[in-house]
TORNU-950907 format. One record per residue (C-alpha): residue number from 1; residue in one letter; x, y, z. Coordinates in steps of 0.1 Angstrom, whole numbers. Example, Ala and Ser with C-alpha at 12.3 -4.5 7.8 and 13.67 -1.06 7.14 Angstrom:
<pts>
<pt num="1" residuo="A" east="123" north="-45" up="78"/>
<pt num="2" residuo="S" east="137" north="-11" up="71"/>
</pts>
This chain:
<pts>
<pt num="1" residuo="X" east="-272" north="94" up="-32"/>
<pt num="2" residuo="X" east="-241" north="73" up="-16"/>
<pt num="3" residuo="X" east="-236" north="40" up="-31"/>
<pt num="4" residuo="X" east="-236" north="17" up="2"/>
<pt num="5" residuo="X" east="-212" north="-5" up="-15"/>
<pt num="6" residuo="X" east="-184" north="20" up="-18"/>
<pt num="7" residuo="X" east="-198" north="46" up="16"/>
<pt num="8" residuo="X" east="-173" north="44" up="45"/>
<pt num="9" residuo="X" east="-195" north="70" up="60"/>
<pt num="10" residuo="X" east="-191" north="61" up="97"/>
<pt num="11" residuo="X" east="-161" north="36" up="95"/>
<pt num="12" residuo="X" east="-125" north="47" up="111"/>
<pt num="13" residuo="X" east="-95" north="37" up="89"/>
<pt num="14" residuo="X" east="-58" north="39" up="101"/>
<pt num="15" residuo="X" east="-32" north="46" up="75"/>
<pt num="16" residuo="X" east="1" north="45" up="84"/>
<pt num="17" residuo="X" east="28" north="62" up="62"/>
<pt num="18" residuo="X" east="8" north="92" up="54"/>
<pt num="19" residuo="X" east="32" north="118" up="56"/>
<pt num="20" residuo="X" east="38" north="119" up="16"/>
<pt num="21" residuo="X" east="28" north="103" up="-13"/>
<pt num="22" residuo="X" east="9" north="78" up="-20"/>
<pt num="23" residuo="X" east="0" north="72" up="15"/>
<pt num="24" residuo="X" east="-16" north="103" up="17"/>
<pt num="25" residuo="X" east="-32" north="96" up="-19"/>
<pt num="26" residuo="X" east="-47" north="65" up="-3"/>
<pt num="27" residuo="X" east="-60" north="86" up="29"/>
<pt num="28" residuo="X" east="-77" north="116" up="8"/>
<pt num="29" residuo="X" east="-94" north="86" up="-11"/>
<pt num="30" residuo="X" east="-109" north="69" up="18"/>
<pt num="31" residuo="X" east="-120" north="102" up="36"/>
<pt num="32" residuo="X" east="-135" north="112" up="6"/>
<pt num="33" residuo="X" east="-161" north="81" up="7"/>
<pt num="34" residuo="X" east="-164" north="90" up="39"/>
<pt num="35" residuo="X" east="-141" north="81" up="65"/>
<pt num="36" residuo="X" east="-130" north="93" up="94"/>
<pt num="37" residuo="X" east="-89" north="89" up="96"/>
<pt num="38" residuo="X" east="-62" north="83" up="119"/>
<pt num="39" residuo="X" east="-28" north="89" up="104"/>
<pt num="40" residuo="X" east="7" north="81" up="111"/>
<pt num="41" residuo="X" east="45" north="88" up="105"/>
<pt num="42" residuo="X" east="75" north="83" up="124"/>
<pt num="43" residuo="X" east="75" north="126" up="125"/>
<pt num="44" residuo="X" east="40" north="138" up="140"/>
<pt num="45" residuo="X" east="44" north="173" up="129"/>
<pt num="46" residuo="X" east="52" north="158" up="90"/>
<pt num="47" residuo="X" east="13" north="156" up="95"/>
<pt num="48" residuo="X" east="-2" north="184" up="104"/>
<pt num="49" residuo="X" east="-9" north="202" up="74"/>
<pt num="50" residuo="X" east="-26" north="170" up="60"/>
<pt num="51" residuo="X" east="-48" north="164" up="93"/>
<pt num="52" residuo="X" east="-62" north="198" up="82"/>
<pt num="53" residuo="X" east="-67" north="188" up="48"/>
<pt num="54" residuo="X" east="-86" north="156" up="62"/>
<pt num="55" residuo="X" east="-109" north="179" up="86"/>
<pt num="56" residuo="X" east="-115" north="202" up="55"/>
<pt num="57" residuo="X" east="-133" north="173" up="39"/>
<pt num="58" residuo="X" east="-156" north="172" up="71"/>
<pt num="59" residuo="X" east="-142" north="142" up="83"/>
<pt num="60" residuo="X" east="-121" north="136" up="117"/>
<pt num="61" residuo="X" east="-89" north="133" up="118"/>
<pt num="62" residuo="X" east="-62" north="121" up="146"/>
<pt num="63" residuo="X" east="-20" north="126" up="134"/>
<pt num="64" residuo="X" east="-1" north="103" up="158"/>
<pt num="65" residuo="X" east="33" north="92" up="157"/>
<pt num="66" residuo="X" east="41" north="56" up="146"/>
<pt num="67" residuo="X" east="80" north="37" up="139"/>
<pt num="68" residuo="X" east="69" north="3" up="128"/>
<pt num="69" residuo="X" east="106" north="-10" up="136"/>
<pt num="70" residuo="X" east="95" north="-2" up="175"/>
<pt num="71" residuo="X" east="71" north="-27" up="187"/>
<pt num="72" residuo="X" east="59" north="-5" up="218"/>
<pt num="73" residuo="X" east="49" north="26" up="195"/>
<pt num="74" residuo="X" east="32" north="2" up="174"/>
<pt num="75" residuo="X" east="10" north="-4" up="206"/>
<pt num="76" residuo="X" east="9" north="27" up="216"/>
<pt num="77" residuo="X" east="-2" north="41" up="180"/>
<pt num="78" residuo="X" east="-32" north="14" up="184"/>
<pt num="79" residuo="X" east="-42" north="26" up="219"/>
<pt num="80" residuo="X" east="-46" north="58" up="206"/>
<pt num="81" residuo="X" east="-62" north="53" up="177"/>
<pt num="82" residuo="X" east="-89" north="31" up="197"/>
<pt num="83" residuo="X" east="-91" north="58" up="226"/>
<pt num="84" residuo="X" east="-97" north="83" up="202"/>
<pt num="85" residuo="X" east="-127" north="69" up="181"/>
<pt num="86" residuo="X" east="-135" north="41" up="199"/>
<pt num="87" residuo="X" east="-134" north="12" up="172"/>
<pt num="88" residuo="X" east="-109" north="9" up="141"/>
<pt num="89" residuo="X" east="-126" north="-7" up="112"/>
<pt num="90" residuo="X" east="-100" north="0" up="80"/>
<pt num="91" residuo="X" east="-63" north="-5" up="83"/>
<pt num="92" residuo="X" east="-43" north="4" up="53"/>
<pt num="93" residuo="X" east="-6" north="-13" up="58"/>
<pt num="94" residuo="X" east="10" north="14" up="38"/>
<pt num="95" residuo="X" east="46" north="23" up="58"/>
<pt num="96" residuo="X" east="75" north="13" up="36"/>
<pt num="97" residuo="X" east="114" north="18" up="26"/>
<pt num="98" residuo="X" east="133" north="9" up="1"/>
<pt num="99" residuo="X" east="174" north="8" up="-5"/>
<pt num="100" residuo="X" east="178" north="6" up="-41"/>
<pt num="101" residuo="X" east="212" north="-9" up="-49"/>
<pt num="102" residuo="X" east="230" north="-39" up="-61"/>
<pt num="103" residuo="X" east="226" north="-74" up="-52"/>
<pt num="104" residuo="X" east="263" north="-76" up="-44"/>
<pt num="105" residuo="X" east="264" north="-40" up="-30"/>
<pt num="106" residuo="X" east="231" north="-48" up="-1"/>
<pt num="107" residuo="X" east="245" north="-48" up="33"/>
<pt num="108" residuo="X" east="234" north="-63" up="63"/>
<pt num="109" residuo="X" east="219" north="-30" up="79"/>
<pt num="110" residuo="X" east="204" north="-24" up="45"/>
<pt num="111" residuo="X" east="186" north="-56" up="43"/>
<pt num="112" residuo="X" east="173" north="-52" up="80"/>
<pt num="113" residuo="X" east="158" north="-19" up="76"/>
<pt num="114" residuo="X" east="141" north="-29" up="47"/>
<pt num="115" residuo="X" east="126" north="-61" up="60"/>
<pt num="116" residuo="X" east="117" north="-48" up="95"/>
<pt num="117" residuo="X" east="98" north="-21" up="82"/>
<pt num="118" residuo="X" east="78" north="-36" up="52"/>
<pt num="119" residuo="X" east="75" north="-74" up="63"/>
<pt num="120" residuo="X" east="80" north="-72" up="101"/>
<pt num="121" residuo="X" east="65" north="-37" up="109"/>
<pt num="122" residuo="X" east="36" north="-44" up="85"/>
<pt num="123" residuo="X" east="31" north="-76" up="105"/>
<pt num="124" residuo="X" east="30" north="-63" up="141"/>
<pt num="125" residuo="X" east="10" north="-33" up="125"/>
<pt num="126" residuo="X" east="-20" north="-62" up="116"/>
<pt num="127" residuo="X" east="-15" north="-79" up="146"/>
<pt num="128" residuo="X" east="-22" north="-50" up="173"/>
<pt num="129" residuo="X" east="-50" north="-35" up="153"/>
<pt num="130" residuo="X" east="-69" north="-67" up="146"/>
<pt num="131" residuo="X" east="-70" north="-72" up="185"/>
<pt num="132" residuo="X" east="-94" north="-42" up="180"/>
<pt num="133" residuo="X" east="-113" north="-54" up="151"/>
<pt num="134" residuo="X" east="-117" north="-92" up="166"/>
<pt num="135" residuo="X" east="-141" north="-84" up="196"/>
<pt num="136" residuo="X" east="-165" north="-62" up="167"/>
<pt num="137" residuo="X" east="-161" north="-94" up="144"/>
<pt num="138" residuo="X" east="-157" north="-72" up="118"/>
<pt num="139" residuo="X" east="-121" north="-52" up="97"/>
<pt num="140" residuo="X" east="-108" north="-49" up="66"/>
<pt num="141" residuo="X" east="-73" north="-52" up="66"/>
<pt num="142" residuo="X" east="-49" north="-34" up="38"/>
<pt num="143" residuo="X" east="-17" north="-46" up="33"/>
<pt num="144" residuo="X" east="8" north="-24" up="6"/>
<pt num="145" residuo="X" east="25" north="-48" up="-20"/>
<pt num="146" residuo="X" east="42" north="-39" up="-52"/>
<pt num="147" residuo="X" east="42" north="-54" up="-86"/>
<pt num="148" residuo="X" east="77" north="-68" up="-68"/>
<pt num="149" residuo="X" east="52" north="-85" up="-47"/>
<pt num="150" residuo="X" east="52" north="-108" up="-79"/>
<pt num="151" residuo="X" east="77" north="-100" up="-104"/>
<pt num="152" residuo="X" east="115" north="-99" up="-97"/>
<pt num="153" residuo="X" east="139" north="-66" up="-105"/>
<pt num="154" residuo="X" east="172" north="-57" up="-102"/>
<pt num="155" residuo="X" east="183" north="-36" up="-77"/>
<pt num="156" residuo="X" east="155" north="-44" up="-52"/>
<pt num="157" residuo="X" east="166" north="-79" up="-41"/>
<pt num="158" residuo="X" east="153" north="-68" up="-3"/>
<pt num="159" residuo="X" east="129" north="-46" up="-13"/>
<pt num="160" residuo="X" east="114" north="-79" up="-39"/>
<pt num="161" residuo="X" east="117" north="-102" up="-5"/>
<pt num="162" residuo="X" east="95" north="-78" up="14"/>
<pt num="163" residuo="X" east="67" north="-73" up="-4"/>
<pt num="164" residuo="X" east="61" north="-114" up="-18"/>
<pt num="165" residuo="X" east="66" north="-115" up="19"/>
<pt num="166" residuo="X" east="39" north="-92" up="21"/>
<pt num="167" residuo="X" east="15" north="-114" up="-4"/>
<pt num="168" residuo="X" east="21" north="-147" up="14"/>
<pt num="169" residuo="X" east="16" north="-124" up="49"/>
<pt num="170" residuo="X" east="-15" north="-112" up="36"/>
<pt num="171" residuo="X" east="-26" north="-147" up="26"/>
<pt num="172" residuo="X" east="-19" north="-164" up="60"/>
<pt num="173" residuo="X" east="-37" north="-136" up="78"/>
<pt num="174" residuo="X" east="-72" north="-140" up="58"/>
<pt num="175" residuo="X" east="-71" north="-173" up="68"/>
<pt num="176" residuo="X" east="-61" north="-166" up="105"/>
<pt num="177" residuo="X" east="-89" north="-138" up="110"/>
<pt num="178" residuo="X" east="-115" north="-148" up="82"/>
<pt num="179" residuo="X" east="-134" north="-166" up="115"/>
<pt num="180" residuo="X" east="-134" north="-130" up="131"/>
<pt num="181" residuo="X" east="-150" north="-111" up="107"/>
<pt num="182" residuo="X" east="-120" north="-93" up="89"/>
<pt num="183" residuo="X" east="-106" north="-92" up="59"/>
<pt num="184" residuo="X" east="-70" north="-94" up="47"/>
<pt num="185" residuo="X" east="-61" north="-81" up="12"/>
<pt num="186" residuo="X" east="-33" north="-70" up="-11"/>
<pt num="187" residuo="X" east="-32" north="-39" up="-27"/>
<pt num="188" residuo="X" east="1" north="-38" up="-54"/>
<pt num="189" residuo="X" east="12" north="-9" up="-71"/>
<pt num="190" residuo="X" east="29" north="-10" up="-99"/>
<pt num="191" residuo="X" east="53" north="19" up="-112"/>
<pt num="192" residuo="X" east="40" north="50" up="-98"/>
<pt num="193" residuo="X" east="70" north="81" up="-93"/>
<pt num="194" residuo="X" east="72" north="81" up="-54"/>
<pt num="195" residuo="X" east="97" north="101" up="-34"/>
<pt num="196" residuo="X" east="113" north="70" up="-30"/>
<pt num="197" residuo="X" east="124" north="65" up="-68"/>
<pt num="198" residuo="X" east="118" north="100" up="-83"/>
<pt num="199" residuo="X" east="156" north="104" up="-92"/>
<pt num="200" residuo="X" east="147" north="73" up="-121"/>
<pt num="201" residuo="X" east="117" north="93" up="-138"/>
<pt num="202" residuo="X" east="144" north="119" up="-143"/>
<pt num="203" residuo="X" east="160" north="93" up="-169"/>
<pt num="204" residuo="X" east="142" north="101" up="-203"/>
<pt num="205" residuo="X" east="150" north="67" up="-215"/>
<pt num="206" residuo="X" east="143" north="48" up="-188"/>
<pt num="207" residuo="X" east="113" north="60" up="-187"/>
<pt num="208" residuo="X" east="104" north="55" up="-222"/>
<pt num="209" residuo="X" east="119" north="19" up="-217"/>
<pt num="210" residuo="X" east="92" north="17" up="-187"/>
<pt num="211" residuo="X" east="61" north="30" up="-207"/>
<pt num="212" residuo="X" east="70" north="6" up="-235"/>
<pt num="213" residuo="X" east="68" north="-24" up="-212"/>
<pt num="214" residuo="X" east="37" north="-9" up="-198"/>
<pt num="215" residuo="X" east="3" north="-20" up="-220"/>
<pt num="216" residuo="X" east="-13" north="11" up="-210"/>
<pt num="217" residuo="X" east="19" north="30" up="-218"/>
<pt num="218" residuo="X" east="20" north="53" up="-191"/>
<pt num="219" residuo="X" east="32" north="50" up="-153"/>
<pt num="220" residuo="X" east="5" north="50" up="-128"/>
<pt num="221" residuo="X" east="-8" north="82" up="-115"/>
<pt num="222" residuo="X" east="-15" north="88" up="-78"/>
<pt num="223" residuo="X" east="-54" north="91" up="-86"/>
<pt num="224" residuo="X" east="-52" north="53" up="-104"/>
<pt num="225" residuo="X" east="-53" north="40" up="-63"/>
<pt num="226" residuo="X" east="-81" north="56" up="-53"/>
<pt num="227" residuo="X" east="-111" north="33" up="-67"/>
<pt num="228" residuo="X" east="-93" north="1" up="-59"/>
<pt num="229" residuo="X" east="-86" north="13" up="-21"/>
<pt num="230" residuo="X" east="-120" north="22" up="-14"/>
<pt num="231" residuo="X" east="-133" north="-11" up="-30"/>
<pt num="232" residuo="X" east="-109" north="-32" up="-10"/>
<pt num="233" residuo="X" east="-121" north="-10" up="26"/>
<pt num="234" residuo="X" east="-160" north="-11" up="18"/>
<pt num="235" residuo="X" east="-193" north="-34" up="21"/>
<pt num="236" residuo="X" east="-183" north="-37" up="-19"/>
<pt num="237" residuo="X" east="-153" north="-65" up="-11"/>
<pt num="238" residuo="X" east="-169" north="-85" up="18"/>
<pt num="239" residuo="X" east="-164" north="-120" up="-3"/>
<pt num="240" residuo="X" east="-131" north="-111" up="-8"/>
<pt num="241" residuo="X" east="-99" north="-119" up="12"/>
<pt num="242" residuo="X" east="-64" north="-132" up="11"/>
<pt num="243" residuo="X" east="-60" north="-116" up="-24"/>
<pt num="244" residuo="X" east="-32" north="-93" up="-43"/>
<pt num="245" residuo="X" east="-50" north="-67" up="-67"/>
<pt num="246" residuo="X" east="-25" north="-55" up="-87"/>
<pt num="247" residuo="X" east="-30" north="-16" up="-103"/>
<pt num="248" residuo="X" east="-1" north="-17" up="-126"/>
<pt num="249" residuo="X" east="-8" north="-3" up="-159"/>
<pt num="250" residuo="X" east="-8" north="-44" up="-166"/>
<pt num="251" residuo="X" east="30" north="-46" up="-165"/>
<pt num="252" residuo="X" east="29" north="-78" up="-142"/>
<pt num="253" residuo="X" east="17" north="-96" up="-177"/>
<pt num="254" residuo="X" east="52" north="-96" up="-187"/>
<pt num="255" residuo="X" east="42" north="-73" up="-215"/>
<pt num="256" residuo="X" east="73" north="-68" up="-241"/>
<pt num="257" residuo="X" east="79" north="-44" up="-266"/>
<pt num="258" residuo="X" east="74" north="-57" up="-304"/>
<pt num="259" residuo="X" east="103" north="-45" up="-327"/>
<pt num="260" residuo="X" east="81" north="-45" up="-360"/>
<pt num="261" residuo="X" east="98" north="-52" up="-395"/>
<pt num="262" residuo="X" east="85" north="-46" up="-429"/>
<pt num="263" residuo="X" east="89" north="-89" up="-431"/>
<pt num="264" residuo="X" east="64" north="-101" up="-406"/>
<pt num="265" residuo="X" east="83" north="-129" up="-402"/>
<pt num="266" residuo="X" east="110" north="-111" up="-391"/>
<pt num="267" residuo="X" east="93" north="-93" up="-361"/>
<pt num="268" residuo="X" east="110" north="-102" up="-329"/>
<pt num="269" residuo="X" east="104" north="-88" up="-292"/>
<pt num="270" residuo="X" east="129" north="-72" up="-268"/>
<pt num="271" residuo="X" east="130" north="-84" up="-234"/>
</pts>
């Protein structure tokens, strides 16, 4: 028997970005309580293979081709979606970039790309598919964050910018749509290998350096998403909206690494 907090049985959810990763992590989660999907990517034939996947499940599945940098195939992706199941109920805000590099290396094309596709594409993204949701007073809208959504780093100065844009974004939306029916969270990630940073988990060190700042001492596992999606997209978060949930590992605590001594007085913590 289906917990009707946590069924999507019946509910349509976009997620863009679901060519790789964790956007397709996300996907597989929400089909699996019972969704039927639309998925995106700037390369339609990138998800093929997955729409399958999705159909194995016994759910339906539409692939369409989305660049969240170009308003009109934003539109388009929406008019699709709609045509093809007739409502949109679950939109997970999951298409991203990042340039990792120096503050004083960050160009102005770098910087651009970045914040049009996270903050401005993730915007537009809300926007076109809430005019679907607003008429059926009723949506749950999922915007990716990142523990950068609420903790600085170096090397991701734009990256850092768009997702806290992404928090205050989500915030202002809740407020703006809460009258309608819909609901605007934040889902935030914290370290989890991507295709985006795999070349760091290569570092031994560094990621023994991570794990120690981590409390639960690991990075996160694609798997670690999958209750926290489905709770944010079901009957199970109706009271909530306008919030960042953070599945981190608890790094975001500012968690530090104790250098124990023999003299307890003596113990000191690295930074």
């Amino acid at each position: 028997m289906k917990n009707e907090l946590f069924d999507l049985t019946g509910r349509v959810a976009i997620v863009t970005g679901a060519s790789r990763g964790l956007g397709q992590n996300l996907a597989r989660a929400l089909a699996k309580a019972g969704a039927d999907l639309v998925i995106t990517s700037r390369h339609r034939d990138h998800l093929l293979t997955f729409e399958s996947e999705i159909e194995s499940l016994g759910r339906r599945a539409v692939s369409l081709q989305l660049d969240v940098r170009d308003l009109s195939s934003i539109q388009q992706m929406a008019a699709a979606a709609e045509s093809a199941f007739g409502h949109v109920d679950i939109l997970v805000n999951n298409a991203g970039c990042n340039v990792r590099k120096s503050a004083l290396e960050v160009t102005w094309e770098d910087w651009n790309l970045i914040l049009d596709t996270n903050l401005r594409g993730s915007f537009f993204v809300a926007q076109a598919v809430a005019r679907i949701m607003v008429p059926r007073r009723y949506g749950r809208i999922i915007n990716i964050g990142s523990v950068t959504s609420v903790a600085g780093y170096a090397g991701l100065g734009p990256y850092g910018a768009s997702r806290g844009g992404i928090r205050q974004l989500t915030m202002s939306l809740a407020d703006d749509w809460g009258k309608h029916g819909i609901t605007v969270n934040c889902l935030a990630p914290g370290w989890f290998r991507t295709e985006q940073n795999k070349i760091l988990y290569e570092d031994k060190e560094w990621v023994e350096y991570l794990c120690d700042r981590i409390p639960l001492k690991r990075p996160g596992q694609p798997n670690d998403l999958d209750a926290a999606v489905v709770f944010l997209a079901a009957e199970s978060s109706r009271y909530v909206t306008g919030q960042t949930l953070l599945v981190d590992g608890g790094i975001s605590t500012g968690a530090t690494r104790a250098l124990v001594s023999s003299d307890p007085t003596k113990s000191k913590e690295s930074s």
